[in-house]
C-alpha positions as protocol buffer text, in pm:
chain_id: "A"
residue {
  index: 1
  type: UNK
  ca { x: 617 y: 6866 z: 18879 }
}
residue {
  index: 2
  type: UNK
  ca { x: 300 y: 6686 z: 18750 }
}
residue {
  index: 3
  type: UNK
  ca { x: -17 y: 6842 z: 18838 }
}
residue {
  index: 4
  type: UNK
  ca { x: -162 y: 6682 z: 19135 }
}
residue {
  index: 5
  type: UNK
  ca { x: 172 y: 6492 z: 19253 }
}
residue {
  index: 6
  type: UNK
  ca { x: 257 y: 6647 z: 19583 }
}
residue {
  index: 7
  type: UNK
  ca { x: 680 y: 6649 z: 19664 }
}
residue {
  index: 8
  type: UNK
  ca { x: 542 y: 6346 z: 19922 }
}
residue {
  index: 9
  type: UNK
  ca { x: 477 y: 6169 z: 19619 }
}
residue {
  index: 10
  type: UNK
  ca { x: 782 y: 6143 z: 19453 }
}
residue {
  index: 11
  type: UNK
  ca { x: 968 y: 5997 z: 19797 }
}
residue {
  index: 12
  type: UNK
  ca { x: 995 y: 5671 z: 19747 }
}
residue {
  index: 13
  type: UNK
  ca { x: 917 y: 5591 z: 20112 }
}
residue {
  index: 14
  type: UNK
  ca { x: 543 y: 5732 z: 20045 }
}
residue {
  index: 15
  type: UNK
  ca { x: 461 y: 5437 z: 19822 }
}
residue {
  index: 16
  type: UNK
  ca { x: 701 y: 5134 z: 19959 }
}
residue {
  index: 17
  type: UNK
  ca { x: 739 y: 5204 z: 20324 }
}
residue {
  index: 18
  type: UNK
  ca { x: 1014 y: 5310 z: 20481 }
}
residue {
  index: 19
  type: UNK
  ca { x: 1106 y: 4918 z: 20557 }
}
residue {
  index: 20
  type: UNK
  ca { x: 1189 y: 4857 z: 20176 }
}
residue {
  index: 21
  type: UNK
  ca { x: 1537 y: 5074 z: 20266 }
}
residue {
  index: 22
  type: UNK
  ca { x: 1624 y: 4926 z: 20565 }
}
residue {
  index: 23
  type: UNK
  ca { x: 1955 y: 4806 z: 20600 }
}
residue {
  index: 24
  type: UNK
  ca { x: 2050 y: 4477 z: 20778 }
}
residue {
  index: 25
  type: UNK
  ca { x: 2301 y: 4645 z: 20988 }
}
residue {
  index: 26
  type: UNK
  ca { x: 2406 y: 4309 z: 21111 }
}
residue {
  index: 27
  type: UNK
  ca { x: 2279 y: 4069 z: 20898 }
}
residue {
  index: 28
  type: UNK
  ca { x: 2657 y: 3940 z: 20809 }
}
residue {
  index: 29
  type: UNK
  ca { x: 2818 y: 3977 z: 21162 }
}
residue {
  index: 30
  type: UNK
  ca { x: 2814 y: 3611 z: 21262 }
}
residue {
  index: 31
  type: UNK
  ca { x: 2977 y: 3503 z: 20905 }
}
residue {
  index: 32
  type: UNK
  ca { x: 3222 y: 3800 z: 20930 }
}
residue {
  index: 33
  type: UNK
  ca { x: 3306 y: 3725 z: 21310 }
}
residue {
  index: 34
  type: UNK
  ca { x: 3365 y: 3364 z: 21207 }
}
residue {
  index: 35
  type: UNK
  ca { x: 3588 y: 3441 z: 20863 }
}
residue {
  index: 36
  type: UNK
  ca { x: 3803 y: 3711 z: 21092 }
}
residue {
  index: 37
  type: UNK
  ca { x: 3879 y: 3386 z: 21334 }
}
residue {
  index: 38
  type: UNK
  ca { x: 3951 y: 3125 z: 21105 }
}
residue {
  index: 39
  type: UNK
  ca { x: 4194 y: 3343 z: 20899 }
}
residue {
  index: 40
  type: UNK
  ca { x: 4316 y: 3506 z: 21188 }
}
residue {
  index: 41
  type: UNK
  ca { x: 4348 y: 3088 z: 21324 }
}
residue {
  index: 42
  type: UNK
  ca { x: 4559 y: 2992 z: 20960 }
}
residue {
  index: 43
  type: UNK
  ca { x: 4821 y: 3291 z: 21056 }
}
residue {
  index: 44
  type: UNK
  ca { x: 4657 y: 3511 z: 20809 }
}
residue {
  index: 45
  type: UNK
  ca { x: 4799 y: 3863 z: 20891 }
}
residue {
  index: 46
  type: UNK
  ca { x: 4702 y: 4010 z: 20529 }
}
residue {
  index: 47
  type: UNK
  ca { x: 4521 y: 3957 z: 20274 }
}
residue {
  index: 48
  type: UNK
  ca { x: 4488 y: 3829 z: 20006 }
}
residue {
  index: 49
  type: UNK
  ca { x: 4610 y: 3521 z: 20143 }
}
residue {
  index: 50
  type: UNK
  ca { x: 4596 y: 3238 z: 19911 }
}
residue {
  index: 51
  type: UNK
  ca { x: 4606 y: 2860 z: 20030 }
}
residue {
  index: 52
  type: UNK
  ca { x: 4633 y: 2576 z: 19800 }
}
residue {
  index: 53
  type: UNK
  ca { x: 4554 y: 2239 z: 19938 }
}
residue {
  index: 54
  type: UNK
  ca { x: 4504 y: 2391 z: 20268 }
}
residue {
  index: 55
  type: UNK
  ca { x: 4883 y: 2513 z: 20292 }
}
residue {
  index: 56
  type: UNK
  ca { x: 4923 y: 2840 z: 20325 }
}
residue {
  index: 57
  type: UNK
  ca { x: 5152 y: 2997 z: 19981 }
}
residue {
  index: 58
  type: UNK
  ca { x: 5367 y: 3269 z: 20130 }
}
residue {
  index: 59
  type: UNK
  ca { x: 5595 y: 3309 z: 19862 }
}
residue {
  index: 60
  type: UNK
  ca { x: 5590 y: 3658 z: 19654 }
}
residue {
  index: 61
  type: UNK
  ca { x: 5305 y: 3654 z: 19332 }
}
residue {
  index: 62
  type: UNK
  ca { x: 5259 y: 3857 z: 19063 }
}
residue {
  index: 63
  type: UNK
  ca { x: 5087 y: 3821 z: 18761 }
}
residue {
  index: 64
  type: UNK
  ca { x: 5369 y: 3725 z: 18532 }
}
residue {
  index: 65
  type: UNK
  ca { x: 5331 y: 3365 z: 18755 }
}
């Protein structure tokens, strides 16, 4: 270790605050919440679920297509 850096130094909360690692716990909920209904409203049971023109394309895909 450097002379003169203590271990308190080097922790990155020391010099930032503990704030700058805060996580948003729910920060996305609302969007999330609201996704979950609508697909859940379309009959989406899996995903991914692909719509084209707002129809619902429930045949088999692979990458060959």
């Amino acid at each position: 270790m450097a002379k003169g850096l203590t271990r308190a130094h080097r922790q990155p909360e020391s010099w930032m605050g503990t704030d700058a690692f805060a996580h948003p716990t729910h920060q996305y909920a609302d969007r999330v919440a609201e996704d979950l209904q609508s697909g859940t409203q379309s009959g989406v049971d899996r995903i991914p679920a692909i719509f084209i023109n707002e129809v619902r394309y429930q045949d088999t895909w692979d990458i060959e297509q």
